[in-house]
N, C-alpha and C positions, 0 to 999 in steps of 0.2 A: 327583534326576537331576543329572549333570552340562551344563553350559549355559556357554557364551559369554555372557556381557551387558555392556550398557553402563549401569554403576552409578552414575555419578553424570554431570552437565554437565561438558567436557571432555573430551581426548585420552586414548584407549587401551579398550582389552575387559578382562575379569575372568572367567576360569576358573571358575565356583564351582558349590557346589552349591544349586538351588532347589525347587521342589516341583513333580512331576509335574503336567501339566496335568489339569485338569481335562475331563469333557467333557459337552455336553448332550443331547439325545434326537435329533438331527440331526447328530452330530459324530461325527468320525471317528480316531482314537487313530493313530498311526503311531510306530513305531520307526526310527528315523533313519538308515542305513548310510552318505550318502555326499552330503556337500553340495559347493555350486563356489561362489566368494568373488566376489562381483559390483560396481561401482564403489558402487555406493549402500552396499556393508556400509563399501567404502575411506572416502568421507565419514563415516559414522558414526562408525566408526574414529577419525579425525582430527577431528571434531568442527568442520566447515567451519561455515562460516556458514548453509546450508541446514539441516546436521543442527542445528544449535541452536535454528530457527525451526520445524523437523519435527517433532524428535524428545521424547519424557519420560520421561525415565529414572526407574525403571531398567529393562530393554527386555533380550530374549533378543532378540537381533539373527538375520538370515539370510532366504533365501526360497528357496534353489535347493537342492533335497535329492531323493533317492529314499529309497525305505522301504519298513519293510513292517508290515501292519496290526496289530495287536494287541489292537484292544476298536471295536464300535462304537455307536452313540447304536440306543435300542429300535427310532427312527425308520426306521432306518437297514437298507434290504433288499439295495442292490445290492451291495455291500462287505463282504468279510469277512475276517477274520483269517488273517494265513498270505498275503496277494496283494501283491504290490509294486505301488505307485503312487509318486507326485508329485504333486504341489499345483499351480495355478494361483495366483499369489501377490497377485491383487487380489481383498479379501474384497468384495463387491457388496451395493448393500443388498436388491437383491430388490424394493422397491414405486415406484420413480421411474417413470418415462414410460420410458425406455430401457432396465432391466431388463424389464418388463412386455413390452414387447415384443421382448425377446430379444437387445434388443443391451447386452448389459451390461459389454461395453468401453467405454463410453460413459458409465458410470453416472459420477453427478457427487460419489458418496459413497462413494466407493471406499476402503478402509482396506488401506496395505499390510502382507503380514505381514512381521516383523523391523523393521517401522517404526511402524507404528501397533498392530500387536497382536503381543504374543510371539512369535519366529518358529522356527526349523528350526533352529540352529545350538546345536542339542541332543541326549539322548539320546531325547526326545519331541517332538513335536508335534503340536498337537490342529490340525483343520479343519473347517469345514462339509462335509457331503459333497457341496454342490452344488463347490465347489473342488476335488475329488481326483478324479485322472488315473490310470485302470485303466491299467497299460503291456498294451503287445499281444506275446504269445509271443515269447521270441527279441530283444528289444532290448539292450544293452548297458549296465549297470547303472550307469558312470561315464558314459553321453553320457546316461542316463533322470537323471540327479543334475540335468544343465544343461538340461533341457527347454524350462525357465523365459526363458531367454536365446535358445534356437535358435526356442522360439517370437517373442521381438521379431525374429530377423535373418528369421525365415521373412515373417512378417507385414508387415514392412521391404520385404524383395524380391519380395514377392508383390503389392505393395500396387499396381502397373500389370503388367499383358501383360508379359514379357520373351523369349519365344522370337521369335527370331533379333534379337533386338536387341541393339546396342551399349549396354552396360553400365558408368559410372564410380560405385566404391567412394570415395567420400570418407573414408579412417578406419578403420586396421585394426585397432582394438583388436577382443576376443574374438567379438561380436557382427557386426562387420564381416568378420572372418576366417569365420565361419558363414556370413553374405549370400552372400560371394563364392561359398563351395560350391555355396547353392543357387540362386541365380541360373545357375551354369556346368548343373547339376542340371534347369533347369528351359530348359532350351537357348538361353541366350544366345548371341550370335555371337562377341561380346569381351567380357570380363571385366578393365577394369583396374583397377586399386587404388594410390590413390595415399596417401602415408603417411612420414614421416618418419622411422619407425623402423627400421635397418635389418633386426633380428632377427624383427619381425613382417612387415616385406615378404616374405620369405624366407619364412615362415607362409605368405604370401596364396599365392606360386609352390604350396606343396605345396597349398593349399586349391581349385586349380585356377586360378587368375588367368593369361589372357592376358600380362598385364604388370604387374607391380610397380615404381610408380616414385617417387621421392625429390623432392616435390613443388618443394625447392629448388633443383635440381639440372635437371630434366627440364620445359619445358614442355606443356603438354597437347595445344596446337595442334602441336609435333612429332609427340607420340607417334598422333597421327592422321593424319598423313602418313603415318608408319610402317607402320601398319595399313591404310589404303588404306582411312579413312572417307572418305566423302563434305561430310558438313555440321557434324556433331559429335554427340554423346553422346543417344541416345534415352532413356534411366532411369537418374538417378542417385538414388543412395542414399546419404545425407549422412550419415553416423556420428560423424562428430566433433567437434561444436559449433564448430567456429572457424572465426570471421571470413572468414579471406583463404578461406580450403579453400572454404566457399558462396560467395563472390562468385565465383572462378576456374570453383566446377564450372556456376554459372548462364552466365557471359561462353563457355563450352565445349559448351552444350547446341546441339541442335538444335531447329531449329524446329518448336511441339507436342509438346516435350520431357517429361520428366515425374520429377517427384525427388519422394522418398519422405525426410521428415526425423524419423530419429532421434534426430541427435547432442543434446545440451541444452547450449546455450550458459552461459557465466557474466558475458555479458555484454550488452545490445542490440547488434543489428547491423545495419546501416546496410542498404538494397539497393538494386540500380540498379531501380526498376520497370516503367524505358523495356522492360530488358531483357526483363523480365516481360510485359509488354503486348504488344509488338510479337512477340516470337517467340512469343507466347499457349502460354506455361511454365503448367505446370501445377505448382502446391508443395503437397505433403499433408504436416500431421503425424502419426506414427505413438507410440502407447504402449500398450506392451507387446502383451498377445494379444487376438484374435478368441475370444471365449468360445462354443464349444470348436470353430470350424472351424479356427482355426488349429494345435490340436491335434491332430486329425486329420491336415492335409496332413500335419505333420514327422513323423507315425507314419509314414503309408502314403510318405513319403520317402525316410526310412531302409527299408523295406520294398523299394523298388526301386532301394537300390541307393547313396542318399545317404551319404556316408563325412563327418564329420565329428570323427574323433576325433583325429587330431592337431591339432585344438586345444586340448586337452587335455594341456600340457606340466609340469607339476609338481604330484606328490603328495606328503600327507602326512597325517600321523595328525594328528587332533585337538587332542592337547595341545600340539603344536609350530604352536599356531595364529597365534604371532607371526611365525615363520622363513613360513608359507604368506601372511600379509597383507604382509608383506615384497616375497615373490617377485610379488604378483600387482600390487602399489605399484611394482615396479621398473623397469616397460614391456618389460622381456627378457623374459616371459612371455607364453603364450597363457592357457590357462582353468588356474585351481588350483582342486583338491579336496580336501579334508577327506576323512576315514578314519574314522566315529564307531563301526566295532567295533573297532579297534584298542584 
C-alpha cells in the first residue's frame, strides 16, 4: 500500500510503498478515505526537538482519518466490513488502575497512533477494536475524517458548565475554531476569541464567536466594557500554549473562574498564583478524549444541530501531500484534508 512515513531522523515525509498491515484476533482492518493533518503530523514533519525525543523512525505518520472496514480480527463481533468508522488515536493498555476502571484517558501507557505505532496517513490501517468509532447515520464523511480533534475542542469546552456563561477562546488554531462552535452550541452567553491571526479570527466570526479580537490591538478589559460583563471571563479555554495569551486570560477571569488548558507550551511559564489563590481559579489540563463520552456528545452534537464544517478550508488528494502540510503550516488555514481515493 501506498503510505506517508517518516523514514529516517530529520525533516520531511516519503510517499512510498510498505506493506499492508497486518492484523490480530481483536483488530480491525480499515480502508482509509479521508484523513485531516494535525500539528503533531506539522512537528513530525519538521522534525522539532519533540519529534526527535518521541519519535522512531521509520513511522506511517497520521491519526485523524475516516474509513471504511474491510477485514476483521475472528475476535471481533461488533464491526464489520462495508461500515465507516474512525479511530480514537490513544491506543490504551487496558490493565493500569485507570483503564480498569474505565477511565482510560488517563491511562499512563498510552501509545499514540502515527507516533508511537503506525498510523492512518495510508491506504490501510489496522486498530484495536476497543479504538474504532461506529459513525452514526447521516454524518458528514470529511468532519467524521476530524472527529479526532473536534473530540479535544469538545472535551476542552465541555470540560466546566458553559451555558450562559461568558466564554474567552485563547487561540484559534483549528481545535480552538471547533471550541468556539461548540461552546456557542452548548449556550454560552459570549463567545470571544482572541488570536492574532487575522484569517483565522474571521474563521472564529463564521464559527460563531461574539467577537474576534487581535490580542495586540484590542484589550480584554475593553472588550468587556463593550459587552456589558460585569467582573470578567467565567471559562476560558487556553489553546495556544503561549505565555502572555495565559497570563492575560488568568489577570481577565472572574472570580471562581474556570479555564480548561489545551494549548502545549514550548516553554515554562511563569504565573501570577496570588492570582490564582485569591480569585480561587480553577486550571485543568485537558488531552485529547474522554473514552468514548466524549464521542458520544460530538455525535449527538452534530445530531442537533452542531455545524462545524467551515473549518474545514483546504483539500487535497494525497499525493500533493506536501502543497496540504504547506497549507495547514501556513496559519491562512483552518483544518486540511487529504483525499486517500483519489
Amino acid at each position: 500500500m501506498l503510505a506517508l512515513v517518516k523514514t529516517a531522523a530529520g525533516p520531511g515525509l516519503e510517499l512510498r510503498n510498505v506493506a499492508r498491515p497486518q492484523i490480530g484476533i481483536n483488530d480491525v482492518l480499515v480502508r482509509v478515505r479521508r484523513t485531516g493533518i494535525c500539528g503533531t503530523d506539522l512537528h513530525i514533519d519538521s522534525w522539532d526537538p519533540w519529534a526527535a525525543k518521541t519519535v522512531t523512525p521509520p513511522l506511517v505518520v497520521g491519526h485523524e482519518f475516516v474509513g471504511e472496514i474491510v477485514e476483521v480480527g475472528s475476535n471481533v463481533t461488533d464491526f464489520h466490513p462495508g461500515e465507516l468508522v474512525s479511530g480514537e488515536g490513544h491506543v490504551t493498555c487496558g490493565r493500569c488502575r485507570h483503564c480498569l476502571a474505565g477511565r482510560r484517558h488517563l491511562c499512563a501507557h498510552t501509545i499514540g497512533l502515527g507516533v508511537g505505532r503506525d498510523g492512518a496517513f495510508a491506504e490501510y490501517v489496522s486498530l484495536p477494536m476497543s479504538n474504532v468509532w461506529h459513525h452514526w447515520p447521516g454524518v458528514d464523511e470529511e468532519v467524521a475524517a476530524i472527529f479526532d480533534p473536534l473530540g479535544n475542542a469538545v472535551h476542552t469546552a465541555l470540560a466546566f458548565p458553559v451555558l450562559g456563561e461568558d466564554v474567552l477562546v485563547s487561540g484559534a488554531g483549528p481545535i480552538g475554531l471547533m471550541a468556539t462552535a461548540v461552546a456557542r452550541h452548548a449556550g454560552a452567553r459570549y463567545v470571544v476569541v482572541s488570536e492574532p491571526n487575522d484569517y483565522r479570527r474571521r474563521l472564529a466570526e463564521q464559527m460563531g464567536a461574539t467577537l474576534a479580537i487581535d490580542p495586540a490591538a484590542r484589550d480584554l478589559g475593553d472588550v468587556q466594557g463593550e459587552l456589558g460583563m460585569v467582573e470578567g471571563f467565567d471559562v476560558v479555554l487556553e489553546m495556544s500554549g503561549n505565555p502572555s495569551a495565559l497570563r492575560t486570560a488568568i489577570a481577565n477571569m472572574a472570580h471562581g473562574g474556570r479555564m480548561a488548558i489545551l494549548g502545549i507550551p514550548t516553554e515554562e511559564i511563569a504565573l501570577d498564583l496570588n492570582a490564582v489563590v485569591f480569585k480561587m481559579l480553577t486550571l485543568r489540563g485537558i488531552y485529547g478524549r474522554e473514552m468514548y463520552e466524549t464521542w458520544y456528545q460530538m455525535t449527538v452534537m452534530l445530531q442537533s444541530g452542531l455545524d462545524i464544517r467551515p473549518v474545514i478550508t483546504h483539500r487535497f488528494p494525497f499525493r500533493d501531500h506536501e502543497k496540504a502540510f504547506e497549507a495547514a503550516r501556513s496559519g491562512d488555514s483552518g483544518k486540511v484534508i487529504m483525499d486517500w481515493t483519489a
